[in-house]
C-alpha positions in Angstrom: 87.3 32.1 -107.6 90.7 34.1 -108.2 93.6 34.0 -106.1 94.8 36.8 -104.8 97.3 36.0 -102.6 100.8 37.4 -103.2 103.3 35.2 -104.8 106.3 33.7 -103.0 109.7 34.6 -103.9 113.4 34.3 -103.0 115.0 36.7 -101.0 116.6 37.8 -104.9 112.5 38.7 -105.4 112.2 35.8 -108.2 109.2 34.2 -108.1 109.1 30.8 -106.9 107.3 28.4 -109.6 108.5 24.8 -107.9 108.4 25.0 -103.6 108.1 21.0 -103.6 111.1 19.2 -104.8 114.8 20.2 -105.5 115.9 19.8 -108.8 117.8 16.3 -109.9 119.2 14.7 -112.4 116.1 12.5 -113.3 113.6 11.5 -110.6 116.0 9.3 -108.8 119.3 11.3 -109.4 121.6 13.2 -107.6 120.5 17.1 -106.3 122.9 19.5 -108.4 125.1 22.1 -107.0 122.9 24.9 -109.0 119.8 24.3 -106.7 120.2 27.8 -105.6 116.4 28.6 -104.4 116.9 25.4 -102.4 120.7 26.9 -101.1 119.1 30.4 -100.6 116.3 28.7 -98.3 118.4 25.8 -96.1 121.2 28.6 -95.7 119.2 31.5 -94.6 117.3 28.5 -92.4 120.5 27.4 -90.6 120.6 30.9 -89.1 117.6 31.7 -88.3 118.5 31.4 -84.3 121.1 32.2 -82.1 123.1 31.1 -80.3 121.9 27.8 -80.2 121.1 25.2 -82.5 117.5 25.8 -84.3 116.7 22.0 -84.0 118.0 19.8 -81.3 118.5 22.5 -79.2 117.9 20.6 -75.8 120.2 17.8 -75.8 122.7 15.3 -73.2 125.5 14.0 -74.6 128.5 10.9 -73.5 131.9 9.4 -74.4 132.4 6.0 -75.2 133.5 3.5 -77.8 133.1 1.7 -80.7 134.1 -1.9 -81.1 133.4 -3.8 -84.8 132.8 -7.5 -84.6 134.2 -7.2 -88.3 131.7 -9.5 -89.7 127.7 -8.1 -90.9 125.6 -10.2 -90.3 127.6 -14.1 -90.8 129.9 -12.7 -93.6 132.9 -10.6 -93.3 132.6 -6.7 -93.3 135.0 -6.7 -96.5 132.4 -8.2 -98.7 130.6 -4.5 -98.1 132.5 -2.1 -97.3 136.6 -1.0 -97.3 135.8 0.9 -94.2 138.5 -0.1 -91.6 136.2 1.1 -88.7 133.9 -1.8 -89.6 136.4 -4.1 -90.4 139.2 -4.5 -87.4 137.9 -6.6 -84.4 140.0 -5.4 -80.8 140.1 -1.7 -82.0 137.7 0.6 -79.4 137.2 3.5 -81.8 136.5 6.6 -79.3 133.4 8.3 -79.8 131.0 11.0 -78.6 127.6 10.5 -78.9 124.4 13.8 -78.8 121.0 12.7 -77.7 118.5 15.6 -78.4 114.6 16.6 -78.7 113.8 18.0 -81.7 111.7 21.3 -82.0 111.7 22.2 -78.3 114.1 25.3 -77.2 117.1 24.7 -75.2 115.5 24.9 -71.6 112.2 22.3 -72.8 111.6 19.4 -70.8 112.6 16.3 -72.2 109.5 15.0 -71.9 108.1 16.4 -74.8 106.3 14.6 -77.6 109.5 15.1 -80.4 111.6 12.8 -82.3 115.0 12.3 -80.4 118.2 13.3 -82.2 120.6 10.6 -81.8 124.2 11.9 -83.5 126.8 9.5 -83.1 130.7 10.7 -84.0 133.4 8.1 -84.6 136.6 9.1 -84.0 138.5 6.3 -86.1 142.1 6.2 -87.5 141.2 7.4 -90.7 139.1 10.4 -89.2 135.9 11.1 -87.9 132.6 9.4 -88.8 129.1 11.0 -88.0 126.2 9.1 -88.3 123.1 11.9 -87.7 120.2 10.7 -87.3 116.8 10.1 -85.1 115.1 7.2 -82.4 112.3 6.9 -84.7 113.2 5.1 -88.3 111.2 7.3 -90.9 110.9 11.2 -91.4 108.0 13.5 -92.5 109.3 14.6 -95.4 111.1 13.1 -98.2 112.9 16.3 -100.0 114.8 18.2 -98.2 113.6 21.5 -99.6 110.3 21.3 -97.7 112.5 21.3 -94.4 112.6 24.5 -93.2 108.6 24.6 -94.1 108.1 21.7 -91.7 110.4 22.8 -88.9 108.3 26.3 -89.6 104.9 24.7 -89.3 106.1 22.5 -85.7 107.8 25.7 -84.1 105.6 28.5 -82.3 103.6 30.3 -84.2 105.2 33.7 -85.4 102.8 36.2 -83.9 101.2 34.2 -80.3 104.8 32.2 -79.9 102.9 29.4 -78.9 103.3 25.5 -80.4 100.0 25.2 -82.2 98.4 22.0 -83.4 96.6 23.0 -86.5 99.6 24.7 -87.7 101.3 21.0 -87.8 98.8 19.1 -89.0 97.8 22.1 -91.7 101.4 20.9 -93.1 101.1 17.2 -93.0 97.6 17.6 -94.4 99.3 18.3 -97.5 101.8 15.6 -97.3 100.2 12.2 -97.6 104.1 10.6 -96.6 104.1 12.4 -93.1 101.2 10.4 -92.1 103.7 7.1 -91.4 106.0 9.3 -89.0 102.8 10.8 -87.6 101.3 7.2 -86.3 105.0 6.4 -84.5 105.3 10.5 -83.3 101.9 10.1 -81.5 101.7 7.0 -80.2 104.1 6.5 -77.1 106.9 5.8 -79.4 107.2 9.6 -79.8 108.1 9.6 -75.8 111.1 7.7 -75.3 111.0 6.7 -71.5 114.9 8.0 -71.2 117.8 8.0 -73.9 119.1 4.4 -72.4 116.2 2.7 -73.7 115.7 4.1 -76.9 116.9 3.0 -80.3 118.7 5.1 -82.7 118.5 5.1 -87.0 120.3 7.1 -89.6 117.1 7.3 -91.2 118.9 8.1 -94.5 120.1 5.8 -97.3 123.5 5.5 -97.6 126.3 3.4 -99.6 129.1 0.9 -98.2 131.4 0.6 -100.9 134.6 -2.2 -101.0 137.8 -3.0 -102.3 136.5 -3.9 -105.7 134.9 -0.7 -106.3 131.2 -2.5 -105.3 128.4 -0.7 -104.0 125.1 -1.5 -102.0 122.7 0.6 -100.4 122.4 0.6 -96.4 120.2 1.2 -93.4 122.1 1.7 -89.9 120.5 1.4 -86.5 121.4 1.2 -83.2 119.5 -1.6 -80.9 119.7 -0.9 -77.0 121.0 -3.9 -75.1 118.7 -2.5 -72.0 115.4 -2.9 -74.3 113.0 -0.5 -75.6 110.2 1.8 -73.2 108.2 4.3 -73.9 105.9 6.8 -71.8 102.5 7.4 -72.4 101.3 11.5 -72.1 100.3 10.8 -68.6 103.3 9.3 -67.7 105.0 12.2 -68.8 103.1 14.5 -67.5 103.6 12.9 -64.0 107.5 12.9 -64.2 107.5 16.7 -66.3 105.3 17.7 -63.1 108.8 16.8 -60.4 111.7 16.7 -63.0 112.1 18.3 -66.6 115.5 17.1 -67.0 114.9 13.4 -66.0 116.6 11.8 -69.4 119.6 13.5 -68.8 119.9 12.5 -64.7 119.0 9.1 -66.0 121.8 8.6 -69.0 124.5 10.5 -66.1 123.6 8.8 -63.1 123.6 5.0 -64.6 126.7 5.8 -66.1 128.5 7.5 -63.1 127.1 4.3 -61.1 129.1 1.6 -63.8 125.7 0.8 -65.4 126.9 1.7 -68.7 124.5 1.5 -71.7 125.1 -0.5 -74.6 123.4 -0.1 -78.3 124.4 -3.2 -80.7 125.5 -1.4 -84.4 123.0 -3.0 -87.4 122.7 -2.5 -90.8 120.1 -3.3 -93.9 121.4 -4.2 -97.1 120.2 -3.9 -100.6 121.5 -3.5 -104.1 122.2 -0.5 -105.6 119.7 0.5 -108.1 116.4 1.6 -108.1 115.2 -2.1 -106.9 111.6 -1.2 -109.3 110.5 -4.4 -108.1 109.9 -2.5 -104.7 106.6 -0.6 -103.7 108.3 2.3 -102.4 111.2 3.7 -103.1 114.7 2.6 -101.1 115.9 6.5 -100.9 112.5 7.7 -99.4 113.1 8.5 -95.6 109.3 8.2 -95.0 109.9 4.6 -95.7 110.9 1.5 -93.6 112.7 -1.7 -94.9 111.3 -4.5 -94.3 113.0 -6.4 -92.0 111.8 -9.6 -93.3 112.8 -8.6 -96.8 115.8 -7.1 -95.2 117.5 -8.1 -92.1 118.9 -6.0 -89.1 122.5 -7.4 -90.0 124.9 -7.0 -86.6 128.2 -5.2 -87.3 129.4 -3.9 -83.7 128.7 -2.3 -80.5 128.9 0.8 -79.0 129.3 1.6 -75.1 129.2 4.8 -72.9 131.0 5.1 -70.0 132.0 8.8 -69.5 130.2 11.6 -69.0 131.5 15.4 -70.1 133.2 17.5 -68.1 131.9 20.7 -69.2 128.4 20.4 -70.4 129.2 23.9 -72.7 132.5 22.5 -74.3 131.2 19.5 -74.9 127.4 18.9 -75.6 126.5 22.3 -76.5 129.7 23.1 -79.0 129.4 19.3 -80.4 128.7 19.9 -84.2 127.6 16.5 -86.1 127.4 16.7 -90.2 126.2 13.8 -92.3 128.8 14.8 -94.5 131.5 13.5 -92.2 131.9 10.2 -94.0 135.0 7.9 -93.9 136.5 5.6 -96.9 134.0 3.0 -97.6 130.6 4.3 -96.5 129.4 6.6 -99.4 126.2 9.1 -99.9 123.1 7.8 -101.7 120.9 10.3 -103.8 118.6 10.3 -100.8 117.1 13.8 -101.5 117.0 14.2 -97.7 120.7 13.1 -97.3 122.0 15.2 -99.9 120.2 18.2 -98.4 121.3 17.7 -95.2 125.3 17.4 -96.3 124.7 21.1 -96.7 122.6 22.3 -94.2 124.6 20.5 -91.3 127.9 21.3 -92.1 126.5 25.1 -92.6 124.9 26.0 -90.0 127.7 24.3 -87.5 130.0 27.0 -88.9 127.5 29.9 -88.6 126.5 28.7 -84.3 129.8 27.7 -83.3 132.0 29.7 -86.3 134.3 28.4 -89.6 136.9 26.9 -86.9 134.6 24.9 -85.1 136.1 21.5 -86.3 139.7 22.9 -84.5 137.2 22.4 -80.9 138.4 19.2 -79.0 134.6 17.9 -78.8 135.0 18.2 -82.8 138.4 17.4 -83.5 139.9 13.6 -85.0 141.4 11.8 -82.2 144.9 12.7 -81.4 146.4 10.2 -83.2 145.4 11.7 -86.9 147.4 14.7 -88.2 144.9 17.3 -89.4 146.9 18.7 -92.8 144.7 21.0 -94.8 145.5 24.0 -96.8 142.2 25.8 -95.2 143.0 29.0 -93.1 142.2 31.8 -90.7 138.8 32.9 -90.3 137.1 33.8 -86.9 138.5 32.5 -83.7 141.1 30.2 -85.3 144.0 29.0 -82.7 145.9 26.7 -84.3 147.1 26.3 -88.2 146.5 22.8 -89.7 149.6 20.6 -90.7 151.6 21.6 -93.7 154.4 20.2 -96.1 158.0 20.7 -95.5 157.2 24.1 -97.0 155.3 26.2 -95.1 154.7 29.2 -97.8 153.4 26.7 -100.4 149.0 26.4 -98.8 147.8 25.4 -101.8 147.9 22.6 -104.1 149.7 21.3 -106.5 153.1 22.6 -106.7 155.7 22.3 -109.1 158.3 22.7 -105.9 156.7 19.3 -104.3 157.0 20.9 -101.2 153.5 21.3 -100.3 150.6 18.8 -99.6 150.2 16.0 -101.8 146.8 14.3 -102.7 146.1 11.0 -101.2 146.6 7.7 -103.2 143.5 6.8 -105.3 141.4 3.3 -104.8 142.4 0.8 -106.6 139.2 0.2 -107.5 136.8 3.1 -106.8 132.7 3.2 -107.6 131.4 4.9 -110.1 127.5 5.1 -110.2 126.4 5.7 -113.5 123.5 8.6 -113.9 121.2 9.7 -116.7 118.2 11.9 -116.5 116.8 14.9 -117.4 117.5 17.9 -114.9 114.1 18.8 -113.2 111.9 18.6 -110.2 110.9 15.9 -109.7 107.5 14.2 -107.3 108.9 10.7 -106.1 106.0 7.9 -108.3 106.5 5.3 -105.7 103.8 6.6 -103.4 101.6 3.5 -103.1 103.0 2.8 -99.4 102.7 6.6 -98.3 99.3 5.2 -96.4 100.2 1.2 -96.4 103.3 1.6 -93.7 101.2 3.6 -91.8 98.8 1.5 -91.3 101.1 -1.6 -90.8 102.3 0.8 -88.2 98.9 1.2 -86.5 98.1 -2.4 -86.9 101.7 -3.1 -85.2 100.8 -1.4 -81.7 99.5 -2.7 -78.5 96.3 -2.2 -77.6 97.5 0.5 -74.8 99.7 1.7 -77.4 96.4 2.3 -80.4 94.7 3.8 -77.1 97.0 6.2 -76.2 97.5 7.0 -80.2 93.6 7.9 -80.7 93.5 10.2 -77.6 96.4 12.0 -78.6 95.0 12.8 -82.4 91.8 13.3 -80.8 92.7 16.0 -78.6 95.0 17.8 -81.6 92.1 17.0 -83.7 89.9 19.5 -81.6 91.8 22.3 -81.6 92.1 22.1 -85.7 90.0 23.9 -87.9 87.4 21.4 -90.0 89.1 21.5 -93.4 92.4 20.3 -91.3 90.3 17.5 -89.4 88.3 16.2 -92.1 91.6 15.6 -94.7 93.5 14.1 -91.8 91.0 11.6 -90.8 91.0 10.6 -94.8 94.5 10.4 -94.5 93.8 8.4 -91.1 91.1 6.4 -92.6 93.4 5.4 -96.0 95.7 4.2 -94.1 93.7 2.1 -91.8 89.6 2.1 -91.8 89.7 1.6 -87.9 92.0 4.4 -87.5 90.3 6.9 -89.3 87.2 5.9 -87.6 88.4 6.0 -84.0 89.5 9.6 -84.8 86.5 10.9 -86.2 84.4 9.4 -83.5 86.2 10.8 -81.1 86.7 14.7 -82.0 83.6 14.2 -83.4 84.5 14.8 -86.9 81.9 13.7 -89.8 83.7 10.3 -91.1 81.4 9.7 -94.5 82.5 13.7 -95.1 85.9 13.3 -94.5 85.4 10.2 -96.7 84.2 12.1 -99.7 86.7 14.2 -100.0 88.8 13.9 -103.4 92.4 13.3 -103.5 94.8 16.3 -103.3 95.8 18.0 -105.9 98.9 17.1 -107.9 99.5 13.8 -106.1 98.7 10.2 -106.4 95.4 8.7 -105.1 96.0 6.1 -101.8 97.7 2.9 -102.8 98.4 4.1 -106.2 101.5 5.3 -107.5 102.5 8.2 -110.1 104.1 7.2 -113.9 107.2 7.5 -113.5 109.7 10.6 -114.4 106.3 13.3 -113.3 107.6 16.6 -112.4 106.6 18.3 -110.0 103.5 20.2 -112.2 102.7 16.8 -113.6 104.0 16.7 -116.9 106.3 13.6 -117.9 110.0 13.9 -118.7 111.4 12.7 -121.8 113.2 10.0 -122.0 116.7 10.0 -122.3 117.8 8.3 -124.9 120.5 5.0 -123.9 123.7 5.3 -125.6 
């Protein structure tokens, strides 16, 4: 049978022949600058609401402070990483940290079923540090292109404005890697009982980098010293019923009463490289590290003990960006990360405007000089530091007058990348079904209870090509969880069974040769020098 549906194109009206994967530099590499489909889509994403943010919009937000214990783990944090933040014991770096929902609007309860946001921003001596990132560990997607697609599919639908549940799992049907942030979204885990109890992740793969120009890949996470708890849907039903702001008055009344919460700072390590002897690959944000294979490593602390004094000034016109990196903590070639650099950063200047980083909430701490030659734009108040010369705002200049660039490393990493330039599908898929069950497998009883009813009610609501490739999905992953599914929305398991694997991607527990774009031819080789 033809297809007659139209064909999608970019704003530009070019047709779109690759929606599934930004182009890199081989399967593994970096993203380029050229991706300008991808920068066309994130862009026009980032303003797709106003005025306020079009994820995380309902959000609570606190000051505290950072203290390292200058070790990770029983080593010293110079055997990783330069950064001085992680390095001085005694120093309480100030910072301000967001906690958010994800898809709801700004007035949602916060007892919705949603990933929390969980931005953290160091305000250290060499300048600000923001670590954005989520409770839960893993995403649902591992390429940042398919972002606004997702955030599409979990928002109301365009014509009824109503949160549908075949319209999400119509996406994640179609994207066997969701299924692992799926089984932690709706079990209780996807209802933290309050932001206090609730652990935090960067979710993305980033570098620490040291003196001698040495590189590893890391993990960071954030443990709460006051445990973990979660609700269960009638739990939160019962407390949406009397109070749909109860995380907030928890997080400001404990901390207005001296109860102040506490998160220990940990990080996973592993060498840089591609690590083949893995079964999944270290810069998919789908994935967890084991933490047998590789420990939660304790760096430092973090404690809140104010809250704002203007909830506006504060929480609202807070602007995180996983950009914002100091000197010795470096990007990966996460696809997700290196997506994200972009999007955040962009769509902070379009909500707040191009000054927003001049906002106290935003700004370094007092003690470090802002001197850039950046100017004007909307709303600006104040001009940045300059040299002795105050014509000269750009650089270099033969008059030495002007700004200067900062001393080089002494020693400086230099990650060596070959490929060809493409779009790539990630090969290590063999634990796009295997995490997720471990997951499953992982919970409680209550907590596999409460994780069936869930699916079962969304399941009911979906049409039955939606509910028969999600219980295979469900089923691949774990034979008891597919099964409890089906039984219980009464879906036809040995149909659902049948059913042959999707199109274009690798079967369960199998993986794709490596170097496969996106239309499933291979990419030559390059040849080694």
């Amino acid at each position: 049978m033809s297809d007659q549906r139209p064909i999608l194109t970019t704003r530009q009206g070019h047709p779109v022949r690759d929606n599934q994967s930004t182009r890199t530099v081989g399967e593994r590499g970096p993203a380029t600058l050229e991706n300008y489909q991808f920068i066309e889509k994130i862009t026009h994403f980032d303003r797709e609401r106003i005025p306020e943010r079009v994820v995380h919009a309902r959000g609570a937000g606190a000051h505290g402070y950072f203290e390292a214990y200058g070790k990770i783990g029983n080593e010293p944090a110079s055997k990783y990483t330069r950064a001085r933040v992680l390095n001085e014991t005694g120093v309480k770096t100030p910072m301000f940290v967001r906690f958010s929902t994800v898809a709801g609007a700004k007035e949602s309860p916060e007892t919705e079923r949603d990933p929390r946001g969980f931005a953290v921003k160091f305000k250290t001596v060499d300048g600000n540090w923001d670590l954005v990132g989520n409770n839960l560990k893993v995403f649902f997607i591992r390429d940042a292109i398919k972002f606004p697609d997702m955030i599409h599919a979990f928002k109301p639908d365009p014509v009824t404005n109503r949160q549908e549940a075949w319209r999400f799992f119509d996406f994640v049907a179609q994207h066997p890697e969701s299924i692992h942030m799926v089984t932690h979204l709706k079990s209780p885990w996807g209802i933290p009982a309050n932001y206090r109890e609730m652990e935090g992740s960067g979710v993305n793969t980033y570098k620490l980098v040291n003196d001698q120009g040495e590189a590893v890949l890391c993990k960071f996470h954030w443990i709460p010293k006051q445990g973990v708890r979660n609700l269960t849907s009638q739990q939160a039903s019962e407390i949406q019923a009397k109070d749909v702001g109860h995380a907030t008055r928890d997080l400001y009344d404990n901390i207005k009463a001296g109860n102040f919460p506490e998160w220990e700072f940990a990080v996973q390590i592993m060498p840089d490289g591609p690590n083949d002897h893995l079964s999944f690959d270290p810069l998919d944000d789908t994935k967890l590290w084991p933490v047998d294979q590789f420990p939660l490593l304790p760096c430092g602390r973090m404690v809140l003990d104010r809250v704002p004094d203007n909830f506006f000034a504060e929480v609202e016109q807070s602007a995180f960006g996983t950009g914002v990196l100091v000197d010795g903590i470096d990007f990966s070639d996460d696809k997700m990360l290196q997506g994200r650099t972009l999007s955040y950063s962009d769509t902070q200047r379009y909500r707040v405007g191009a000054n927003y980083l001049q906002l106290p909430i935003n700004a370094p701490q007092p003690g470090v000089k802002v001197y850039s030659n950046q100017r004007d734009g909307q709303m600006a108040y104040g001009v940045d530091g300059t040299g002795p010369n105050k014509h000269i705002n750009y650089e270099p200049s033969t008059l030495a007058e002007g700004l200067r660039e900062a001393p080089k490393p002494a020693k400086d990493y230099h990650q060596p990348v070959r490929g060809n330039l493409g779009r790539y599908q990630t090969s290590r898929t063999e634990d796009d079904y295997t995490q997720a069950g471990v997951r499953y497998r992982s919970f409680a009883d209550w907590e596999r209870d409460d994780l069936i009813a869930n699916l079962v009610g969304d399941m009911k609501q979906c049409p039955e090509p939606i509910q028969l490739r999600m219980v295979w999905h469900f089923w691949h992953a774990d034979e008891d969880y597919g099964r409890r599914v089906a039984e219980g929305a009464g879906i036809d398991l040995e149909k659902a069974k049948a059913l042959p694997p999707l199109p274009g991607r690798a079967a369960p527990g199998k993986r794709l040769q490596s170097d496969t774009y996106t239309d499933g031819s291979q990419a030559h080789k390059v040849a080694a020098e």
